[in-house]
Each structure stands twice: as structure tokens, then as C-alpha cells.
N, C-alpha and C positions, 0 to 999 in steps of 0.2 A: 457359499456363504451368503449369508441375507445382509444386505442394505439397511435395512433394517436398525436405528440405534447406532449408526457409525458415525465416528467420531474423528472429525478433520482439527488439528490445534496447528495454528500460526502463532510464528515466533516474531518478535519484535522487529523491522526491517531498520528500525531508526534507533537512536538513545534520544530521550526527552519526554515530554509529560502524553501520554495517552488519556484520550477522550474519545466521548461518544461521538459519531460521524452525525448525528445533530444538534452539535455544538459548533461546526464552522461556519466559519460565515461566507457563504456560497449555497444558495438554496437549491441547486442543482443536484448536491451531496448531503445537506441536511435534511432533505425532505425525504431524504431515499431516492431519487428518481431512478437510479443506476444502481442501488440496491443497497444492504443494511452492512456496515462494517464499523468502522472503530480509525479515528484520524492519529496524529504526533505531530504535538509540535516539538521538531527535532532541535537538538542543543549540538550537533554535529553533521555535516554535509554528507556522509555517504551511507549510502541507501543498499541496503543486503539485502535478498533472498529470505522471505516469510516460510518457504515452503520450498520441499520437494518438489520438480515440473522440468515444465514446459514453456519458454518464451513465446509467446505468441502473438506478438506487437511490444514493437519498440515505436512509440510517434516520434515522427521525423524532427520533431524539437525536443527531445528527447525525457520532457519532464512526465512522461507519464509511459508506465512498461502493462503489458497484460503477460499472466501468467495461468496455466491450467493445470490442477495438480489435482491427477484421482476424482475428475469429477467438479472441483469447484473450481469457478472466473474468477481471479482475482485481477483488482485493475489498482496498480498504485498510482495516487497522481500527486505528486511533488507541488507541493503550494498551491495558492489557489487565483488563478488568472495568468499562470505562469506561462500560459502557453505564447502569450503577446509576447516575450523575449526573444521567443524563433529562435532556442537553443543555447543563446548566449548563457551562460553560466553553468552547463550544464556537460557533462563526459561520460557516454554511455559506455559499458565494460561489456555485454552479452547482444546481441543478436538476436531476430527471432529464429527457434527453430532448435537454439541453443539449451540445452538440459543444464536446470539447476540443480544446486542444493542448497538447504538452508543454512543461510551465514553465506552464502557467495556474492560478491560486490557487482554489484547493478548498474547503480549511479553514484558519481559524485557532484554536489553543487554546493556554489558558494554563495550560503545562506545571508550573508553580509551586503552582497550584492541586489539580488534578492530582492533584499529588505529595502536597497537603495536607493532603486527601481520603483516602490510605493508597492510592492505583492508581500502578500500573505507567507508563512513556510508552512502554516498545516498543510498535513501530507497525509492524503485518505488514502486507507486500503479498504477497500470495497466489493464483498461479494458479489460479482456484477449479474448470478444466475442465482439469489438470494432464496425465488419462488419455490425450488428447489430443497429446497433444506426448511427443517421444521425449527429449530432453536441458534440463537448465539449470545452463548454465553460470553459477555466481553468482560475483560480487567478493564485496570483504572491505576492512576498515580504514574509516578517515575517507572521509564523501563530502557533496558540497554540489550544494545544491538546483538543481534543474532544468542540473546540467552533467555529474557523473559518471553512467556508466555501472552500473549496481547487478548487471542477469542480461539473458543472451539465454537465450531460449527456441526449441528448434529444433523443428520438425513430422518 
């Protein structure tokens, strides 16, 4: 089977407003440097499974998971600067190593806190091996966890 025209769709990891990943404010993410994806700012604390995979980094503060599924990096990162919390607000559910499915609970965090702390909750998901892949197509508006459709990514 040829590569060729294939078509990878991720499903919403969060509920809340989907945007373009240069719309946050964090030019590390909006510039691309880590590659082309699609952010949420979430309206509820837990974090599902985009895809079909492979866990393959949980960071030790737990806001940010990498996943490999069929070929593409995905890297979620939970707010932005969140990493200075060193874990606090944060309950990670999967391991690396551990096989997902899409709609399986990741992380949960409380967004209130968060917020209380002075950080952001945009939560980018980010094809982190982008060069790879020739199109993404991304949505836009309202989407709920583990049903909309967020971006296809095509080879």
C-alpha cells in the first residue's frame, strides 16, 4: 500500500475553543519551531487521547505527553509556561510505553489553578515531525473531547 495521499485525523483531546497554533501566545508554538498543529483553550481539565499509539514521553511535570501514532509526533502541551509548576496541578493516567486509544484519559488539571498561578491553558497539539507530511487541514470553533474532529494531516 503506497503512503502516498494518507490520511491521519485527530480527534479533539480537550472540550473548548480550537485555534490555529499561531494564535498562542508563546512564540516557541506559534512560530512553528516544534512544528504545525492546532491549540484549545479547554473549558474542562482532562486531557484524552487524539489518536490511536504509543506513549512515548510523559515529562516529569507532567504537563506535556508525546505520542506516536502510524508515523506521526504528536506532542501535547498543556498551557503555556506551565512547566514552572513542577507538576502541581497536574495527574497523569498513562505511562510511556503504554498504548492508547482515542478518548483514553491522559491528564487531568485544574484549570482554575492554573489560571491562579498567572499561566495560560492554551494546550497545543503539535505535529512535532510536520516536515514529514505535506498538508493540515485544521477545524476551528467549539469542539468536545474525544468526538470532534480538530486536523487531518495528509503524507
Amino acid at each position: 500500500m503506497s503512503l502516498f495521499g494518507k490520511k491521519y485525523k485527530l480527534i479533539a483531546p480537550l472540550t473548548g475553543k480550537l485555534k490555529d497554533i499561531t494564535e498562542v501566545n508563546d512564540i516557541t508554538f506559534a512560530q512553528k519551531f516544534l512544528g504545525d498543529g492546532v491549540a484549545i483553550e479547554p473549558t474542562d481539565g482532562v486531557l484524552l487521547s487524539p489518536v490511536e499509539g504509543k506513549i512515548v514521553q510523559v515529562f516529569h511535570t507532567k504537563h506535556a505527553i508525546g505520542i506516536e501514532s502510524k508515523g506521526l509526533e504528536i506532542l501535547i502541551h498543556i498551557g503555556m509556561d506551565t512547566v514552572e509548576l513542577k507538576g502541581e496541578g497536574f495527574t497523569a493516567f498513562v505511562n510511556e510505553g503504554d498504548k492508547v486509544s482515542v478518548g483514553d484519559k491522559l491528564v487531568e488539571f485544574d484549570i482554575d489553578f492554573i489560571k491562579e498561578k498567572g499561566f495560560e491553558t492554551d494546550t497545543a497539539i503539535v505535529i512535532t515531525n510536520s516536515d514529514e507530511f505535506k498538508s493540515f487541514e485544521k477545524q476551528s470553533g467549539n469542539v468536545v473531547a474525544g468526538q470532534d474532529e480538530i486536523m487531518t494531516v495528509k503524507k
